[in-house]
C-alpha positions in Angstrom: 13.9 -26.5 17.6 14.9 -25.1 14.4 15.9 -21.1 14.4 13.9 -19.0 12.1 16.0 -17.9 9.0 15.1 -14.4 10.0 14.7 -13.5 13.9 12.4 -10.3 14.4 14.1 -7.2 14.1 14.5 -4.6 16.7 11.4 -2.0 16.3 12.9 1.0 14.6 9.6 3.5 14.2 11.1 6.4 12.5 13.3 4.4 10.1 9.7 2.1 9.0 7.5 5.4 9.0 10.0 7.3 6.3 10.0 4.0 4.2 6.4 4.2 4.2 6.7 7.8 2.8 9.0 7.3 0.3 6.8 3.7 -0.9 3.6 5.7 -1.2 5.4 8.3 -3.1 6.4 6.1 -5.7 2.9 3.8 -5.5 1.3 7.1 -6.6 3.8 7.4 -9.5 2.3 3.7 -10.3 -1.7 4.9 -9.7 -0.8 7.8 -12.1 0.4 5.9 -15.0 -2.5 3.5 -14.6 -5.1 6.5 -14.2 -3.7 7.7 -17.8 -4.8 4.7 -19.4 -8.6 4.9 -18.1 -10.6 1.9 -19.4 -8.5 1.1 -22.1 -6.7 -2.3 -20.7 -8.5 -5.0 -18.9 -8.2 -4.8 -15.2 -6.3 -8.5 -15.2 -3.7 -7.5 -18.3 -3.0 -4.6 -15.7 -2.1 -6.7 -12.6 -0.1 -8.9 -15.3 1.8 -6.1 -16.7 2.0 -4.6 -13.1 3.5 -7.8 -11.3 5.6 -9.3 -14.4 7.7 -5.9 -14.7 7.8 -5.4 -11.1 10.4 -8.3 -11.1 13.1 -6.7 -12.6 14.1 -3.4 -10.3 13.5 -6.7 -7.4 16.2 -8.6 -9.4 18.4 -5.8 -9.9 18.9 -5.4 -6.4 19.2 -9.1 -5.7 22.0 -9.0 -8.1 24.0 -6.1 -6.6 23.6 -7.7 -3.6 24.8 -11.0 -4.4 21.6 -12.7 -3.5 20.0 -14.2 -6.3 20.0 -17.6 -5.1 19.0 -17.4 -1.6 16.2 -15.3 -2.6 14.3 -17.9 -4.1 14.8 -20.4 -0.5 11.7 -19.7 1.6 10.1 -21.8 4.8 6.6 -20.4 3.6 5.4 -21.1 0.1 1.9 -21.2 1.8 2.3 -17.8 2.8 3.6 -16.6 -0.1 0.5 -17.9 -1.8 -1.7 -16.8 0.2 0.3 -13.2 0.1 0.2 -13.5 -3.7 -3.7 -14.2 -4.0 -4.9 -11.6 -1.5 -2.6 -9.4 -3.5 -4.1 -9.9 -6.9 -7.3 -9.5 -5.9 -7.0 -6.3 -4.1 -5.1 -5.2 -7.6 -7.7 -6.0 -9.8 -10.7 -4.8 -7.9 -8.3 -1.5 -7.6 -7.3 -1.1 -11.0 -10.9 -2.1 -12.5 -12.2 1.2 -10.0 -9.6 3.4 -11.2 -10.8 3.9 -14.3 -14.4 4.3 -13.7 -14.5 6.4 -10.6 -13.4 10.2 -10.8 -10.2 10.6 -8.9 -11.1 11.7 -6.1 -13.4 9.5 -4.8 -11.2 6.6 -6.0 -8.5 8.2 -3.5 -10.6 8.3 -0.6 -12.1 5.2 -0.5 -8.2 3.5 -1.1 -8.0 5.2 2.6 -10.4 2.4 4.3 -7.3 0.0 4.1 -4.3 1.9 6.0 -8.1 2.1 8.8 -8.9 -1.4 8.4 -5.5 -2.7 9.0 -5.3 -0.7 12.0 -8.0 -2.9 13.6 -6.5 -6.0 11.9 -3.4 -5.7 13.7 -4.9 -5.5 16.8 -6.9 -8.5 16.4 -5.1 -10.8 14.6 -1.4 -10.0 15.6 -2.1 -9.0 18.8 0.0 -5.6 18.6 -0.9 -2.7 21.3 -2.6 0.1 19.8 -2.7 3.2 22.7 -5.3 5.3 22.6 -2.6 8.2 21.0 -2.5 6.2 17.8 -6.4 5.4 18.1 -6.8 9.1 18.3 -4.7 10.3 15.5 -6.3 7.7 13.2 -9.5 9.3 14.0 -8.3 12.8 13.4 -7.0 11.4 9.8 -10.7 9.7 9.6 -12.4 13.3 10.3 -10.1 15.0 7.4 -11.3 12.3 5.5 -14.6 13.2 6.0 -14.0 17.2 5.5 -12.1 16.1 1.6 -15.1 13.6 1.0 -18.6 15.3 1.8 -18.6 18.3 0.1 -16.8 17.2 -3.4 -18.9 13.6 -3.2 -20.3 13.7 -6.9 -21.5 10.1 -6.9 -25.4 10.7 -6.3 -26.9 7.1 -5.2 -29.9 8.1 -7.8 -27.3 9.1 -10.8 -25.1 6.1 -10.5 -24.3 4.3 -13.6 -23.9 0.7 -13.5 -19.7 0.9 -14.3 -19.8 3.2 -11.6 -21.8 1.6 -9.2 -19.3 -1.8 -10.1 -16.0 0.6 -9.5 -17.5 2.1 -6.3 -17.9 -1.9 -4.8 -14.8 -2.9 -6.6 -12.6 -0.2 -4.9 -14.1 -0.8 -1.7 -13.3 -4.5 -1.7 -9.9 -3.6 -3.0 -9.3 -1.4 0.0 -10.6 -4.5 2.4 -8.1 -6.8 0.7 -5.4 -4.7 0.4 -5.7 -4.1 4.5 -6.1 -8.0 4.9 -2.4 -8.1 2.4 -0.7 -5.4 4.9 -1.3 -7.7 8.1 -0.3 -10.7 5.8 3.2 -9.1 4.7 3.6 -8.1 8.7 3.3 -12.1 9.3 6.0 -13.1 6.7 8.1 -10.6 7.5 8.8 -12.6 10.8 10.9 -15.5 9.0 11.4 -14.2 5.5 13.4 -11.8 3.5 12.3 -8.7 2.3 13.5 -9.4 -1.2 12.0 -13.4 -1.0 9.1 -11.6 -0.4 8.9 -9.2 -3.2 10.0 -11.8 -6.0 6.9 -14.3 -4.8 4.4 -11.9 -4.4 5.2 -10.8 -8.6 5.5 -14.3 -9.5 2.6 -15.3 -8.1 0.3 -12.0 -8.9 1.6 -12.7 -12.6 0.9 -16.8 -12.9 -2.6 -15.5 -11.4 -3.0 -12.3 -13.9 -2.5 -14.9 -16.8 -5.7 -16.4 -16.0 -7.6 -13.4 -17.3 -5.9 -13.7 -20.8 -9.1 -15.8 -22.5 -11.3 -12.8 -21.0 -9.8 -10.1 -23.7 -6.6 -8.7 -23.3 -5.4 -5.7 -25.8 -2.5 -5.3 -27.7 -1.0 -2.2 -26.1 0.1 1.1 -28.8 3.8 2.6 -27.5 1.9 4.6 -25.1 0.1 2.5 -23.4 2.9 -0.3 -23.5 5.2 2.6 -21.6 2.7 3.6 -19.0 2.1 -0.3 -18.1 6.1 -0.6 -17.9 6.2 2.2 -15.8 3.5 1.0 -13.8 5.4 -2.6 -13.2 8.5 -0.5 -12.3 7.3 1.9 -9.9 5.0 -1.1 -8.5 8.5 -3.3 -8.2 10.4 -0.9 -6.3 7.7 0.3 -4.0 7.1 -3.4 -2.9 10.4 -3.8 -1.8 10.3 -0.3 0.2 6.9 -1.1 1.7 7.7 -4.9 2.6 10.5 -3.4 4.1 8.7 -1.1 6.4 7.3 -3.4 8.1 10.8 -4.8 9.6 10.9 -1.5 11.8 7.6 -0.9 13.2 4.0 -2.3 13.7 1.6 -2.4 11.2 -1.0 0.2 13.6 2.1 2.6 13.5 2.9 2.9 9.9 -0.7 2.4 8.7 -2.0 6.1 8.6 1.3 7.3 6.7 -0.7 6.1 3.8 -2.7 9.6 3.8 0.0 11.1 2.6 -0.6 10.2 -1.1 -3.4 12.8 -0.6 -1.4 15.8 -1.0 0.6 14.2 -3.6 -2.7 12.7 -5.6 -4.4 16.3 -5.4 -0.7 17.9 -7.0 -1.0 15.6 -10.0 -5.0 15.7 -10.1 -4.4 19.3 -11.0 -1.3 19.0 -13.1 -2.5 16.2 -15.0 -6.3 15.5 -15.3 -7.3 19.1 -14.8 -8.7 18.7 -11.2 -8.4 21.4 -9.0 -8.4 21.0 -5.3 -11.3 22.9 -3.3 -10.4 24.8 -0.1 -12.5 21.7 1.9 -9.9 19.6 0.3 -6.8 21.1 1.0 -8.4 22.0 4.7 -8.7 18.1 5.3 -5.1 17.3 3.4 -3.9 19.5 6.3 -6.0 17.3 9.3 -4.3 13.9 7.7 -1.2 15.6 7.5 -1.3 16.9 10.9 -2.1 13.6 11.9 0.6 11.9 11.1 2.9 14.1 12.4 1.6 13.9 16.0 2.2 10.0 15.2 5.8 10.3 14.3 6.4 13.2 17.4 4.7 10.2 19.5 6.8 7.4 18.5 9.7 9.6 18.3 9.3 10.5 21.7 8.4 6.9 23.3 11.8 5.8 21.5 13.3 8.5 23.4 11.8 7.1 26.9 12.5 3.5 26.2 15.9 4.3 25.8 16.0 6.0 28.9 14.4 3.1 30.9 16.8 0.9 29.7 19.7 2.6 30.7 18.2 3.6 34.3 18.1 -0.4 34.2 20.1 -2.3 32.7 19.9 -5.7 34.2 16.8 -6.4 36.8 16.2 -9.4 35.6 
């Protein structure tokens, strides 16, 4: 038998959960410049302009590293594909919603994925998900619920057809882009963070083309910048989020993606006008809290395996 290019990397939980932070951070950077540009660009000249620019902070790095080459060699073109088609789709239906839901609600229903892949992991990769983690995800779900119920402006009976088409479309986006997270954790396994990264553009922009006979715009200076921006902010959060996933389980970094809450209701008021309500900032603080008792747990577990296996080294 054939080694893996890759063996698994020794869980590191902290280390994974602060790379989560820092790639939500930026992916909201990439959600604002696309919320700027409303409905003006098609939902598949997006994704293209998203992916295609998204290679070159990938590239950069594979450069200083020396890597070029070897990044390209993969065991898994398969799963890249398949990594590379969830991906596009979650994208589009995402960025189609964006502009045709009002912020907030677009926010909170983006939060069914880090939930969804929660369960995924623990029936498709067969991680262990303790009943600590189960109830902190449920705390985050209940600030959820305090941000979404009294600021819900979407009345069933006052829906407009874009709207009622952004509400499904971000709701599938959110089911894909839980389905992508448990994906990534799979490749992760045998491939390079960086492999990763440059298949998932190329293939999310080959795809993307496809939309080009369905109307694509010429973009003014403005909008040509924000879709750079986007492309750039999207490249280098890849890479920080594929890389999360080398130092803990997808159930334990999952919920860290509430914290583009506090940071989405910042620039909802900076930018577009939209200020948070007491309910809201009350919730922000449940989610918050939530994933603070998350990183105190694994912080502490860490703490206790350590311990174990110096009480014993070698019983085996």
């Amino acid at each position: 038998m054939n080694a893996p290019i890759h063996s698994v990397p020794a869980l590191k939980p902290m280390l994974g959960i602060g790379l989560k932070v820092v790639s939500v951070t930026i992916f909201v950077g990439m959600q604002t410049s696309l919320k700027a540009l409303g409905t003006e660009i098609p939902a598949g000249q997006l994704v293209f302009f998203r992916s295609f620019f998204a290679l070159l902070p990938a590239l950069v790095y594979l450069c200083w590293l020396g890597t070029l080459r070897t990044a390209f060699h993969t065991r898994d073109i398969g799963g890249h594909f398949l990594r590379g088609a969830i991906g596009v789709t979650s994208m589009a239906c995402g960025f189609y919603a964006i502009g045709r839901l009002p912020y907030p609600e677009w926010i909170t229903i983006s939060y069914g994925a880090p939930l969804l892949t929660v369960v995924f992991a623990a029936i498709f990769l067969r991680e262990r998900v303790g009943r600590f983690r189960w109830t902190a995800v449920l705390i985050g779900l209940c600030g959820i619920v305090v941000v979404i119920a009294p600021n819900l402006s979407l009345e069933v009976g006052g829906l407009s057809s874009d709207q009622r088409l952004g509400m499904i479309a971000s709701v599938a986006g959110a089911a894909f882009a839980a389905v992508a997270m448990i994906q990534v954790r799979r490749l992760v396994r045998t491939e390079p963070t960086t492999t990763i990264v440059v298949y998932f553009s190329i293939c999310c922009s080959v795809i993307a083309l496809g939309s080009l006979p369905f109307g694509w715009v010429w973009p003014d200076p403005r909008q040509a910048a924000l879709l750079i921006l986007a492309g750039i902010f999207g490249g280098v959060g890849q890479l920080l989020l594929t890389a999360c996933y080398r130092y803990a389980e997808a159930s334990t970094i999952a919920p860290f993606e509430y914290t583009s809450m506090l940071m989405a209701v910042a620039i909802g008021a900076a930018l577009f006008g939209e200020v948070a309500s007491p309910t809201t900032l009350l919730g922000g603080a449940i989610v918050v809290s939530a994933g603070v008792f998350i990183i105190l747990r694994e912080h502490r577990l860490g703490l206790e395996r350590k311990r174990a296996r110096s009480a014993s080294p070698s019983q085996n």
